[in-house]
PASEBA-1860 file (N, C-alpha, C; in nm, 3 decimals):
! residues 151
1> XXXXXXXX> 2.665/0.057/-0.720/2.718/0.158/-0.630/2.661/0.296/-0.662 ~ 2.655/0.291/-0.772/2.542/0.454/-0.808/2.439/0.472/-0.768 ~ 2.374/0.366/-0.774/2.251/0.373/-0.739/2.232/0.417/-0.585 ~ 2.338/0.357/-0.518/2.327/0.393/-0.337/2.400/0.479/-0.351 ~ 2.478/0.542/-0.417/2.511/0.703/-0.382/2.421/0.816/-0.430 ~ 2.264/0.779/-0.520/2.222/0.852/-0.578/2.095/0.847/-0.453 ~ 2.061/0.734/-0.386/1.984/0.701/-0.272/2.029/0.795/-0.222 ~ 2.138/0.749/-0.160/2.198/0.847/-0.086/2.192/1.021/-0.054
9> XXXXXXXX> 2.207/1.037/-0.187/2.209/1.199/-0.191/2.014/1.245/-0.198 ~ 1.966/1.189/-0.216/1.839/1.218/-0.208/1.760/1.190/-0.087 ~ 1.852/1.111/-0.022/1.774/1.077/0.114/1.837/1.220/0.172 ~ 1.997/1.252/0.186/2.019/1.400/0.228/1.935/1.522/0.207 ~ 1.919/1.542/0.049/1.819/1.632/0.014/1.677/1.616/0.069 ~ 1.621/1.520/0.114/1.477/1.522/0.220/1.509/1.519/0.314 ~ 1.646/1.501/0.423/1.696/1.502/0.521/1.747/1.660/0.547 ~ 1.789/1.726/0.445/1.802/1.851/0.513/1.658/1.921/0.487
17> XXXXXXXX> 1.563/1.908/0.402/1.445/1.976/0.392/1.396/1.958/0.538 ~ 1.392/1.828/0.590/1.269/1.788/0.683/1.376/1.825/0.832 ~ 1.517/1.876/0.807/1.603/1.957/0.912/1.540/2.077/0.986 ~ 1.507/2.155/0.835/1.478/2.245/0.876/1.310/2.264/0.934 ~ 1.259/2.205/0.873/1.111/2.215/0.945/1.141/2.159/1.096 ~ 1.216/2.077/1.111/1.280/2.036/1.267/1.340/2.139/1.343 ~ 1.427/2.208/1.285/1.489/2.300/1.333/1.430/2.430/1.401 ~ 1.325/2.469/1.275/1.220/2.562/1.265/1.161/2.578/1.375
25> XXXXXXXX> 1.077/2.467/1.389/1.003/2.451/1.515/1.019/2.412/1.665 ~ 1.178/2.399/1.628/1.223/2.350/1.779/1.293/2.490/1.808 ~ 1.310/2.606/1.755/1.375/2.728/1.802/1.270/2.784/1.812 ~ 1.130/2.784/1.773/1.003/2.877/1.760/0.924/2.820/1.914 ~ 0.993/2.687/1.945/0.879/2.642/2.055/0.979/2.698/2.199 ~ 1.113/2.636/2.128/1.194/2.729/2.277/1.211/2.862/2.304 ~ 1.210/2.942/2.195/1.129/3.091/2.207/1.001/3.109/2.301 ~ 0.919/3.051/2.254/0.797/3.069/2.304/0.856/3.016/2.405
33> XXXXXXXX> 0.855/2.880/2.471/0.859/2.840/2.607/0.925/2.918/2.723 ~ 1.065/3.023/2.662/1.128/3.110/2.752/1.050/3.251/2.768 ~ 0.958/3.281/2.635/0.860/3.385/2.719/0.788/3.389/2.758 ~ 0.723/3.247/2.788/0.602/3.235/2.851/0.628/3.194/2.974 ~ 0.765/3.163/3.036/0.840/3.117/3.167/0.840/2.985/3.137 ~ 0.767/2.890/3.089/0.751/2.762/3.098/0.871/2.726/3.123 ~ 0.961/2.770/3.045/1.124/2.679/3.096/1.194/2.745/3.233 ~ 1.130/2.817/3.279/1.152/2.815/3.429/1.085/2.797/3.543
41> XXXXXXXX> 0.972/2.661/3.485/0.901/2.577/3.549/0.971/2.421/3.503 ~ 0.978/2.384/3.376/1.037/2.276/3.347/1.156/2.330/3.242 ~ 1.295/2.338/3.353/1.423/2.328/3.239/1.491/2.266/3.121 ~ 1.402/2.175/3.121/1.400/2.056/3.012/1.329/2.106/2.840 ~ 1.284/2.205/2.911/1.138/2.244/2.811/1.221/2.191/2.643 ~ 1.335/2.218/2.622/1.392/2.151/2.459/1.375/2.075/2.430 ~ 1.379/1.909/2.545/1.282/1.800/2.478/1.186/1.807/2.418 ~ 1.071/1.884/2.488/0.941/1.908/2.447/0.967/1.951/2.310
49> XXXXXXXX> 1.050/2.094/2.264/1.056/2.117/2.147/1.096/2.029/2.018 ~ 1.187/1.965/2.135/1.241/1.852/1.983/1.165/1.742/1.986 ~ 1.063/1.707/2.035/0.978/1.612/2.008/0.906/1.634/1.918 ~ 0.853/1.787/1.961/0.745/1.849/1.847/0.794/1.836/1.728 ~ 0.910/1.915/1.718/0.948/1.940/1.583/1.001/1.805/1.504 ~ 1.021/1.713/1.598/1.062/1.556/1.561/0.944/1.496/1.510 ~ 0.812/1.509/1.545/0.694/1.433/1.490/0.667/1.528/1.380 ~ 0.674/1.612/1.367/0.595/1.730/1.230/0.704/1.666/1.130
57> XXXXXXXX> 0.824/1.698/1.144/0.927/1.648/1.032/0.950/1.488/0.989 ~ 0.898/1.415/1.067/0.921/1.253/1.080/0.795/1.237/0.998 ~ 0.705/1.286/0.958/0.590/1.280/0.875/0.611/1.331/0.777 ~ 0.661/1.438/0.733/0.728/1.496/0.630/0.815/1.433/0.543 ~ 0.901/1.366/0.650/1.010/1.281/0.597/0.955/1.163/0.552 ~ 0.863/1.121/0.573/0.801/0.950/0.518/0.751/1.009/0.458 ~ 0.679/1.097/0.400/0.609/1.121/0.280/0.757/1.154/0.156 ~ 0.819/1.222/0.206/0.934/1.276/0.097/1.025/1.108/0.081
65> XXXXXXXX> 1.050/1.086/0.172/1.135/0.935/0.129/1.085/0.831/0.060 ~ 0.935/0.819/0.072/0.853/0.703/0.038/0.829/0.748/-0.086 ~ 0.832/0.837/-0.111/0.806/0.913/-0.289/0.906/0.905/-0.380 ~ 1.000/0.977/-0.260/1.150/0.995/-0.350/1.320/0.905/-0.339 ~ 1.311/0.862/-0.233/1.416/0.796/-0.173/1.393/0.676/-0.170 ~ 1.303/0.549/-0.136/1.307/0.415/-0.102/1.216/0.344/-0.166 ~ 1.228/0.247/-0.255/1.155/0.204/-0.355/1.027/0.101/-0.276 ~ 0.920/0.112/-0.267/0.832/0.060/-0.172/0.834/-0.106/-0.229
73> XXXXXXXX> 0.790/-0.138/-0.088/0.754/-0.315/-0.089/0.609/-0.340/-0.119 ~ 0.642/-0.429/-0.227/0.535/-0.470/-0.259/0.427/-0.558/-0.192 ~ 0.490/-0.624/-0.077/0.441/-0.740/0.048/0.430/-0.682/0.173 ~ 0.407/-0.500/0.148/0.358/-0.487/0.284/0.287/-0.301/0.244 ~ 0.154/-0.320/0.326/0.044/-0.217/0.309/0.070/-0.088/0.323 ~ 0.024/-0.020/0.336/0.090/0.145/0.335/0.068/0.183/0.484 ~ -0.003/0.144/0.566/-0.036/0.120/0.677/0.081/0.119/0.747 ~ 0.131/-0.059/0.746/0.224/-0.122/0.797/0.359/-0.036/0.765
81> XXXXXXXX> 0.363/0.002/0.710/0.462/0.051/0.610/0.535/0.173/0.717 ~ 0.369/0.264/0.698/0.395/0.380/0.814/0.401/0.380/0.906 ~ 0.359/0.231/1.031/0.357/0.240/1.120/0.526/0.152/1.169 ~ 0.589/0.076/1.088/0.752/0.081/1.096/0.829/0.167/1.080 ~ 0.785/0.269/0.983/0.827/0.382/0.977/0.849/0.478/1.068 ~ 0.725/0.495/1.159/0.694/0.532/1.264/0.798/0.484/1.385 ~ 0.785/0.398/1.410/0.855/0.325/1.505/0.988/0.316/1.524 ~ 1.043/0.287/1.441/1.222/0.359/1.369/1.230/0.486/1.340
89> XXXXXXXX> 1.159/0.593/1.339/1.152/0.703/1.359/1.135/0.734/1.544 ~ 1.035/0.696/1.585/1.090/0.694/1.758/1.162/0.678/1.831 ~ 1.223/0.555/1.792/1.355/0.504/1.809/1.513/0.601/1.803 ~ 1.467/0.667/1.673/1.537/0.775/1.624/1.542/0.892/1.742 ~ 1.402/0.931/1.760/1.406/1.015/1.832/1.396/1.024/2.028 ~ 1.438/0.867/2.045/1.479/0.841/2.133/1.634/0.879/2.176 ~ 1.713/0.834/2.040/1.855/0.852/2.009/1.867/1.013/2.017 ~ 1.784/1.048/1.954/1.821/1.226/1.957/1.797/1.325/2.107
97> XXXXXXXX> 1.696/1.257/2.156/1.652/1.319/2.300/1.763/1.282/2.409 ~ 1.821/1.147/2.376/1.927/1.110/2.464/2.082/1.212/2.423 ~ 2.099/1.213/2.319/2.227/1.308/2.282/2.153/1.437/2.316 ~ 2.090/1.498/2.325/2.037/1.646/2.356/2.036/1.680/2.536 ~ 2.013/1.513/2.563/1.988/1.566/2.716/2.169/1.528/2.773 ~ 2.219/1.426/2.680/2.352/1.415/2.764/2.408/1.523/2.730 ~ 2.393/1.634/2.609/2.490/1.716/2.569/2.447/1.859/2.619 ~ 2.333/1.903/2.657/2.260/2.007/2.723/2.288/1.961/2.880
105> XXXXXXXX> 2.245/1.843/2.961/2.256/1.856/3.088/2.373/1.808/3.159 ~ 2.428/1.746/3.111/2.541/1.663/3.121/2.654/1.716/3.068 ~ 2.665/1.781/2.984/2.771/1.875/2.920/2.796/1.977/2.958 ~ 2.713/2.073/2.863/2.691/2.208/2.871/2.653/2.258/3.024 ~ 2.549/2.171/3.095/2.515/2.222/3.247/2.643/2.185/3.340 ~ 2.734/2.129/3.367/2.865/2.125/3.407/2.923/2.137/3.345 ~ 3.008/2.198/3.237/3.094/2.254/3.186/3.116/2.408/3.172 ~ 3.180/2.465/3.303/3.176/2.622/3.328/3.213/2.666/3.179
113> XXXXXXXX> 3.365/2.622/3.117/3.428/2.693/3.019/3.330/2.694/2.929 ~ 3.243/2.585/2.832/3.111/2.608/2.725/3.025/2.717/2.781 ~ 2.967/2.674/2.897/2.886/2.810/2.985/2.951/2.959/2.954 ~ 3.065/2.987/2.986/3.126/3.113/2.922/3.163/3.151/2.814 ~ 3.112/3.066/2.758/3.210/3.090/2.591/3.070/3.060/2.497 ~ 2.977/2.995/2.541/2.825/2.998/2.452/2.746/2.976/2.507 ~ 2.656/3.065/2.463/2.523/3.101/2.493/2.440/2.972/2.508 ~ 2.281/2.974/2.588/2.227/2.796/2.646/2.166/2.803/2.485
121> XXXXXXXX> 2.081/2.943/2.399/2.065/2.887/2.289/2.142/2.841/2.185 ~ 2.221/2.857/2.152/2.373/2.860/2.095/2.413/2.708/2.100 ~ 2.453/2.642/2.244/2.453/2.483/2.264/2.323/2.483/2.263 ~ 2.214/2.462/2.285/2.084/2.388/2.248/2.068/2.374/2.082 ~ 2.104/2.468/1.972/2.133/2.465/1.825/2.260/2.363/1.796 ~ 2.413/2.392/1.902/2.500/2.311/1.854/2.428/2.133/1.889 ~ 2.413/2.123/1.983/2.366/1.980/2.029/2.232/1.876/1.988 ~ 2.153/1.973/1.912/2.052/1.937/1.817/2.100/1.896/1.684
129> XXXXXXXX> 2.198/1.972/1.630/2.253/1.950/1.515/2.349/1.799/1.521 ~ 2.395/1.800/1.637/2.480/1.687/1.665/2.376/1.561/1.688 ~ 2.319/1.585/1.724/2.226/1.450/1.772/2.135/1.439/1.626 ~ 2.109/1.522/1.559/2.072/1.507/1.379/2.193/1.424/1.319 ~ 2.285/1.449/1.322/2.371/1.393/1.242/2.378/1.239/1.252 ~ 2.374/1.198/1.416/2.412/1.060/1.450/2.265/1.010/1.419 ~ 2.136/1.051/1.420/2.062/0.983/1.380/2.023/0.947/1.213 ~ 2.054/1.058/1.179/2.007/1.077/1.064/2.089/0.907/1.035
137> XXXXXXXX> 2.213/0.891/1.059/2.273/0.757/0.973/2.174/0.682/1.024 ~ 2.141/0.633/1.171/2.069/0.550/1.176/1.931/0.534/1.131 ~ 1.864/0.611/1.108/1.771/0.652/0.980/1.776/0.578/0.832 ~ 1.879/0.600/0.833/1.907/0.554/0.656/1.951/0.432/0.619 ~ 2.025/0.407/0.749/2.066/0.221/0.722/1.914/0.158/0.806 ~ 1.843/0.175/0.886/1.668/0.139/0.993/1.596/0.092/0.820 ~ 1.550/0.260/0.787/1.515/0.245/0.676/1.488/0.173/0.522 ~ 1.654/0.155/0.487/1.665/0.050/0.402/1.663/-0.055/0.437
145> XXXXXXX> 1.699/-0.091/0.538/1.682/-0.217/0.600/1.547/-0.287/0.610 ~ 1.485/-0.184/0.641/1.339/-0.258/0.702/1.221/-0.182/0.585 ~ 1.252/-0.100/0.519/1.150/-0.035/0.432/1.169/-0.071/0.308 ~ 1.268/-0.079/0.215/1.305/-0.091/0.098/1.308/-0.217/0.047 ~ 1.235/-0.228/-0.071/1.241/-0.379/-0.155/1.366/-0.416/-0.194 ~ 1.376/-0.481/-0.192/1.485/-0.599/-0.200/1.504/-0.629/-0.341 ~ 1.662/-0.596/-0.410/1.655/-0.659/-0.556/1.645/-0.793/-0.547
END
């Protein structure tokens, strides 16, 4: 049991590192996208950001987990390795684009009282964070499941 609470806390500690490079770049791209108008050509433009910032950190994160967090398999290539990695990471960020768009367009865009009471960047930060949280678990159980050697 130590051992998966010590997993545990170290998969958090590369999980909030590789947050913030997520985070980083998904407020730097929706910046940019609102002064360049782009998001009042495509209102969506936050997917775009959280994709970005979802592939820069999802690389980050397999390098920091595969080092520090998940003890590698010995019966499968570094290749293979990254490209399941990969893939349960999409998956992931399938899960996250879907909570961002139900909770940005579906929420926040019909819900007058949130509309008056917070700002669209404000819910675009709350609803990113929320859709981090629910993935991140599925992340960590994907992960061990399918990445980690087996005692």
């Amino acid at each position: 049991m130590k051992k998966l609470i010590d997993q545990i806390a170290k998969f958090g500690i590369v999980g909030v590192v590789c947050f913030f490079i997520d985070w980083g770049l998904y407020n730097v791209l929706n910046i940019i996208f609102r002064k360049t108008g782009i998001a009042d050509v495509y209102p969506q433009y936050y997917l775009i950001s959280k994709g970005a910032g979802f592939i820069v950190s999802m690389i980050c994160n397999y390098l920091l987990s595969m080092k520090f967090v998940f003890v590698r398999r010995d019966d499968m290539s570094r290749k293979k390795e990254f490209v399941i990695f990969f893939i349960l990471s999409a998956i992931g960020l399938v899960i996250n684009e879907i909570c961002l768009y139900v909770g940005m367009d579906l929420i926040y865009g019909h819900w007058s009282f949130l509309q008056k009471h917070m700002g669209k960047a404000l819910a675009e930060n709350f609803f990113m964070v929320g859709a981090t949280g629910i993935v991140m678990i599925y992340n960590f159980v994907s992960r061990k499941h399918f990445l980690e050697k087996k005692d």
